[in-house]
Structures are given as C-alpha cells and as structure tokens.
C-alpha positions as a printed Julia matrix, in Angstrom:
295×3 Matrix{Float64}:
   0.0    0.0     0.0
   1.52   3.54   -1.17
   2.4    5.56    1.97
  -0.6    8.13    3.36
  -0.46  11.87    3.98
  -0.07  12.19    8.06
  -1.24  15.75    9.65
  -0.71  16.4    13.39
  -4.3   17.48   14.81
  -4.99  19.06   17.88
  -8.61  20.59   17.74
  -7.06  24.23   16.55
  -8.43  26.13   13.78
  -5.3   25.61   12.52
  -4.51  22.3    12.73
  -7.98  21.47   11.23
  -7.19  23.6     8.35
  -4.38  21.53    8.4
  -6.35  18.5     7.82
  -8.32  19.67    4.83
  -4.95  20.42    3.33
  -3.56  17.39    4.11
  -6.96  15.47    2.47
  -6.35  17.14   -0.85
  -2.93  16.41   -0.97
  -3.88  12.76    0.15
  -6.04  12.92   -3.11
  -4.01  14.38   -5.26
  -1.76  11.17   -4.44
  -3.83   8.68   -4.08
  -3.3    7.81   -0.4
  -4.89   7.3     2.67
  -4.87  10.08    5.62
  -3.89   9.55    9.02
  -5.03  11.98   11.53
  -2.34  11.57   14.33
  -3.14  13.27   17.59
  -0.23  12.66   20.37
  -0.41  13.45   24.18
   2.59  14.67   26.31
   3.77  15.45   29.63
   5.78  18.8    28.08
   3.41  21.38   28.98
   1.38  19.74   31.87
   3.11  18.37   35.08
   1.74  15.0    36.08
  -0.04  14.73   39.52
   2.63  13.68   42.34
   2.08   9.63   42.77
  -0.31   9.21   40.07
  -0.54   7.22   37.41
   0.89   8.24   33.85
  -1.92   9.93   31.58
  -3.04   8.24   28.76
  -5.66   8.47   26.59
  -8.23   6.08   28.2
  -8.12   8.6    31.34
 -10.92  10.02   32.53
 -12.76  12.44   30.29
  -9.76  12.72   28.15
 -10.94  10.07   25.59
 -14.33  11.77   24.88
 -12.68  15.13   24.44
  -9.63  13.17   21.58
 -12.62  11.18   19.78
 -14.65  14.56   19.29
 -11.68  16.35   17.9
 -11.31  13.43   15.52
 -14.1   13.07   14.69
 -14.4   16.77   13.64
 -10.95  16.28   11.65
 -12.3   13.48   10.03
 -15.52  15.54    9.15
 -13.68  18.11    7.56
 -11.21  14.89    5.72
 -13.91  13.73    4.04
 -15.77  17.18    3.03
 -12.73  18.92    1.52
 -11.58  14.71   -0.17
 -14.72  12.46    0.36
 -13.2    9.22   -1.68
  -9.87   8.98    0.5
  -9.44   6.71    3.25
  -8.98   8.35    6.84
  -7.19   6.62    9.72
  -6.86   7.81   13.31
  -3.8    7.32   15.43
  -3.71   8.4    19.03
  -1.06   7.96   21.02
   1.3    9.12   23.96
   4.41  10.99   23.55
   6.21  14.47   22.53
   4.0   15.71   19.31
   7.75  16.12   17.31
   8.27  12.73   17.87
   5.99  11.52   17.08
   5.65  13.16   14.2
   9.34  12.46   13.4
   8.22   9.01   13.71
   5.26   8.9    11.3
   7.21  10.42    9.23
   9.43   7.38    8.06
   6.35   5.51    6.61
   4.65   8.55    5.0
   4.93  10.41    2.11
   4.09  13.82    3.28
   3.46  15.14    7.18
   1.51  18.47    7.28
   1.2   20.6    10.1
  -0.61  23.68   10.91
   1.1   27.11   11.82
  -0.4   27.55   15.1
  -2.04  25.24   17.72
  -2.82  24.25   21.15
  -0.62  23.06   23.5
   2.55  21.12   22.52
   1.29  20.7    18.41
   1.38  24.71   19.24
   4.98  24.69   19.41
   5.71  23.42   16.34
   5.92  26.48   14.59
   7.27  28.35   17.3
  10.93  27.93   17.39
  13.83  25.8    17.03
  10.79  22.69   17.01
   9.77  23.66   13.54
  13.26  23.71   12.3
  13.81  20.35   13.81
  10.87  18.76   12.32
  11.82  20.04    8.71
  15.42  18.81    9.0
  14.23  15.19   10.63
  11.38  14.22    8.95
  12.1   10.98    6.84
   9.83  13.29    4.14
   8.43  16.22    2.95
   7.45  18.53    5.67
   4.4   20.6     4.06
   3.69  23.65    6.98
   0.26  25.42    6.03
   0.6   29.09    6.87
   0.33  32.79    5.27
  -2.71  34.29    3.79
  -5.93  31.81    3.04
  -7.03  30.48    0.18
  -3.97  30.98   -1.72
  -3.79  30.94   -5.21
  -1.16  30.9    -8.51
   2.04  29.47   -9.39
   4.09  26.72   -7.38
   6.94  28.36   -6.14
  10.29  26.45   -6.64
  13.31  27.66   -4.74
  16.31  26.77   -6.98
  19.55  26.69   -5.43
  21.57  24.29   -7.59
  22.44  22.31   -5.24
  22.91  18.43   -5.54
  20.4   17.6    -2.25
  17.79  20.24   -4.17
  17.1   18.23   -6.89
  13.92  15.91   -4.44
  12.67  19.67   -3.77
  12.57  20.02   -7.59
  10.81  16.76   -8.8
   8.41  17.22   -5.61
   7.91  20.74   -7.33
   7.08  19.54  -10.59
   4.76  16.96   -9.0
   2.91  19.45   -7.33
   1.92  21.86  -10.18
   1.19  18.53  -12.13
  -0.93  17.48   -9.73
  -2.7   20.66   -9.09
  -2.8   21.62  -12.47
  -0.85  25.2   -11.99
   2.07  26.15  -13.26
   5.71  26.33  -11.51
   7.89  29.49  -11.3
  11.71  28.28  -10.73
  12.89  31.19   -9.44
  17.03  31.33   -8.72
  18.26  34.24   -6.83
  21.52  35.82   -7.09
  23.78  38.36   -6.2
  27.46  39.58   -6.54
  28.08  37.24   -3.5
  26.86  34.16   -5.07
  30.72  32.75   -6.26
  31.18  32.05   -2.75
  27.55  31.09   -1.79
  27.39  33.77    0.86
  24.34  36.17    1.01
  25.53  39.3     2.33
  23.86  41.89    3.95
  23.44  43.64    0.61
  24.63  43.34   -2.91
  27.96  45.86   -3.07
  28.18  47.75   -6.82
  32.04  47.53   -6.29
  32.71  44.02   -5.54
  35.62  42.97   -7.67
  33.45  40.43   -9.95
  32.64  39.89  -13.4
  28.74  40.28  -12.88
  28.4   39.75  -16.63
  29.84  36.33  -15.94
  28.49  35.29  -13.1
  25.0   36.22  -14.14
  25.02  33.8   -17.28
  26.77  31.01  -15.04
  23.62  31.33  -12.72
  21.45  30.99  -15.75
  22.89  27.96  -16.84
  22.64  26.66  -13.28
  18.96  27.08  -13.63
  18.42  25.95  -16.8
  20.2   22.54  -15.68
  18.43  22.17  -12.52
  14.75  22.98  -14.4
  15.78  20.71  -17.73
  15.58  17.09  -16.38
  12.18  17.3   -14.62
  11.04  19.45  -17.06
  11.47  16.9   -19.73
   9.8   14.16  -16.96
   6.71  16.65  -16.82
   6.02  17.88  -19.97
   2.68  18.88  -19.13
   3.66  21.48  -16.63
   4.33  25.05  -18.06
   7.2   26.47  -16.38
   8.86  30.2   -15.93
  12.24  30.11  -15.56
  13.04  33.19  -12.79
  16.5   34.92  -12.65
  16.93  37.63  -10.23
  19.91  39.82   -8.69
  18.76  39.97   -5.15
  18.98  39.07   -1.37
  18.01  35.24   -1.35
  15.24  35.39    1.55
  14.0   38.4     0.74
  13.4   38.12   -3.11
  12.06  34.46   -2.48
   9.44  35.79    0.95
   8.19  38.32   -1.73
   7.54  35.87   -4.36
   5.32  33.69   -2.2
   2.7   36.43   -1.6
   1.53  35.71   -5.26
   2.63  31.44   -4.87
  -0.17  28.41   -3.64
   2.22  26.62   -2.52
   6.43  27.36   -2.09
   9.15  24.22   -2.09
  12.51  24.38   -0.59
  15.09  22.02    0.11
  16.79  21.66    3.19
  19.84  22.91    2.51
  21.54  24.94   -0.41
  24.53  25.5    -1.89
  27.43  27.06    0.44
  25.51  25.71    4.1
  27.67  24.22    6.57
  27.65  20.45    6.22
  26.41  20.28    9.9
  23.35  22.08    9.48
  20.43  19.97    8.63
  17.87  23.12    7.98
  19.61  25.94    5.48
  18.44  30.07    6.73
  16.73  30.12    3.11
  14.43  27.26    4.26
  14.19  28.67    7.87
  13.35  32.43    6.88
  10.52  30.57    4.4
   9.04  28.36    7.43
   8.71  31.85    9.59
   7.78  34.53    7.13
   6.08  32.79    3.59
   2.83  34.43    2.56
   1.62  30.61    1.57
   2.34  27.03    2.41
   5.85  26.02    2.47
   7.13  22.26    1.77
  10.13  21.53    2.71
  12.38  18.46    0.97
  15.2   16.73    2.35
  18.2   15.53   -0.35
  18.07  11.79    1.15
  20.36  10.06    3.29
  22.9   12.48    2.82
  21.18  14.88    4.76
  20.93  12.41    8.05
C-alpha cells in the first residue's frame, strides 16, 4: 500500500485547516490520511504519585474522539473518496511526528495550535521537524485560500534536486504552473548572502549572471522533460536570497525548498533560506530533504 499523507491534529483552527490540506494532498496522491493526535507530559506536570496519563483517562478520551471526529468531518468534506485513519497515542508531538514520518509520504502541520502541536511552529521545534522528517514537511501558513504558481526555490544544489521533482509533482498534480525562481547576487561565487549586494565588488557580474542561468536551466531541464505537461517560468533575479524568495510567495499556492543549499555548513540539517521561508512565507511552504545524505 503507497504511503498516506499524516497531519498532526490538535482541535485548533489551525490544525484542522491543516487536515483539509492534508486530504487534498492525500487525493491528489492517491493515499490514505492519518489523523495523528499525540499526548505529552511537556506542557502539563503530572499529579505527584499518580498514574501516567493516557488516553483512556478520565474524560480525556471523549474530548480526543470529538476532535477526531471533527478532523475526520472536515477529511472527508474537503476529499470524500480517500481513506482516513486515526492514530492516538502518547508521547512528545515532534516525535511523534518524526516518527510517522518514516512511513509517509508527506506530514503536514498547521502554523499555530494548542498546546505542545502549538509549538511546532514556534521555534527551534519547527526547524527540527523540517530537518528530521524521513519526508516532505508541508507547513500550512500565510494568507488563506492561496492561489497561482508553485513556487520552486532553486539553489543548484545536488540535495535540491527531491525539492525540484516534488515541485514539478505538485503543479502537475494541481494543475498550476511552476515558477523556478534562482536568486543571485554579486556574493553568489562564494555562496554567501551578504547583507546587501555591493556595486564595487571585484566580480565579473556579466559572468556570473550567465553562469547562474545555466545553473537554472540545468536544474529545471531534467524534470522538465519528466513533466512535460507542466508550463514552467524560468526566474533569474539579482537579489537578497530570503527576501526576493518571501516576496515571491505572496503571489505562490504553494512554495518548495530544500533543506539545505549550496554554500551551508555540512552540519546544518535546515539551510536560513528554508528557515526564513518556514517563519515569514505568505503561503504554504514544503520543505524536501536531499536523502540520506542529509541524516
């Protein structure tokens, strides 16, 4: 059986948007859902003595199967011929997560929640998640409703090219089209994004610019050819990475990143391009790891 779409609920407005997300995308594929809901000690402390919580305590069952049940309502309304499993279990949220992620194909969280699901977008937890998962991480955020292009980060890197054919299967699937769009600057030779782009930088810009067109052009070509049916703008522009890539999304559906790009410390599992998208996107962001290299 192909592996489902899993989407951390927690009863949030959020999260639940979350979960109609996560059906379509479960559609789009072909897959199952699972609705994973996980309960943890991290923001509660546990009564001195007592037993450990769990799910079959008292009251706390009733209150998990009606926010299921509400997820699962809003599954089937927004994808009514997918399958929908529940999981509920006890543990951190991350994880968890982290954990469903190794038999999934995509995990999809919300941008805000309750409690420790809350968290996930709040910090270093978000980051962690991104760099972990055994998957795509798709994190629903910015304005509602949103609408246009796929958004492809291209950073010519060798662990981009999942976050490219992930791209290309995502305007396939949804029918739009996909803007590749490749920042640049004077910096670029050394993969360094200052904090601006210096007119006097000893550089041949001339150069450099038509090296970072052929890096796009190579990145684009292969899935291009694999997707023929998806009609693609090519996107060069002299700028600050984040920035120029933040302002994109306002007009995106959907932006893809992967994990790291060209120049990041080998260390880092998360790149600031991917980071600054997570926080500050004006649509969903999906992030793709490169593979093992990346663990």
């Amino acid at each position: 059986m192909a592996n489902p779409v899993v989407v951390g609920v927690d009863g949030s407005s959020s999260s639940l948007h979350a979960v109609e997300i996560a059906a379509v995308e479960a559609g789009l594929r072909g897959v199952g859902l699972r609705l994973v809901h996980a309960f943890g000690w991290p923001s509660m402390r546990p009564p001195a003595g007592g037993p450990l919580w769990s799910p079959a305590a008292a009251g706390v069952r009733e209150l998990v199967d009606g926010t299921l049940v509400e997820a699962e309502e809003r599954a089937r309304a927004a994808a009514p011929h997918i399958e929908v499993a529940r999981e509920v279990t006890v543990g951190e949220p991350l994880m968890v997560l982290e954990i469903e992620s190794r038999t999934a194909s995509l995990v999809v969280v919300g941008s805000r929640g309750l409690g420790a699901f809350g968290s996930l977008l709040l910090g270093s937890t978000a980051v962690h998640l991104a760099a972990h998962a055994r998957c795509p991480v798709l994190v629903v955020r910015g304005r509602p409703d949103p609408s246009g292009p796929v958004l492809l980060a291209v950073d010519g890197s060798a662990a981009g090219a999942k976050a490219v054919e992930f791209a290309f299967a995502e305007a396939f699937a949804r029918g739009a089209d996909l803007v590749a769009l490749h920042v640049w600057n004077a910096w670029s030779e050394r993969a360094y994004e200052g904090p601006g782009d210096p007119l006097n930088v000893v550089v041949d810009v001339e150069r450099l610019r038509e090296e970072e067109q052929r890096v796009l052009d190579e990145t684009v070509a292969p899935a291009r050819t694999r997707r023929p049916g998806v009609t693609v703008e090519r996107r060069l522009v002299r700028s600050r990475v984040r920035p120029a890539l933040i302002e994109a999304s306002e007009e995106a559906q959907l932006v893809v990143a992967g994990a790291r790009g060209r120049g990041g410390f080998s260390g880092l599992l998360l790149g600031s391009v991917s980071q600054a998208l997570l926080h500050h996107a004006h649509c969903p962001v999906a992030v793709v790891r490169g593979g093992e290299g990346d663990s």
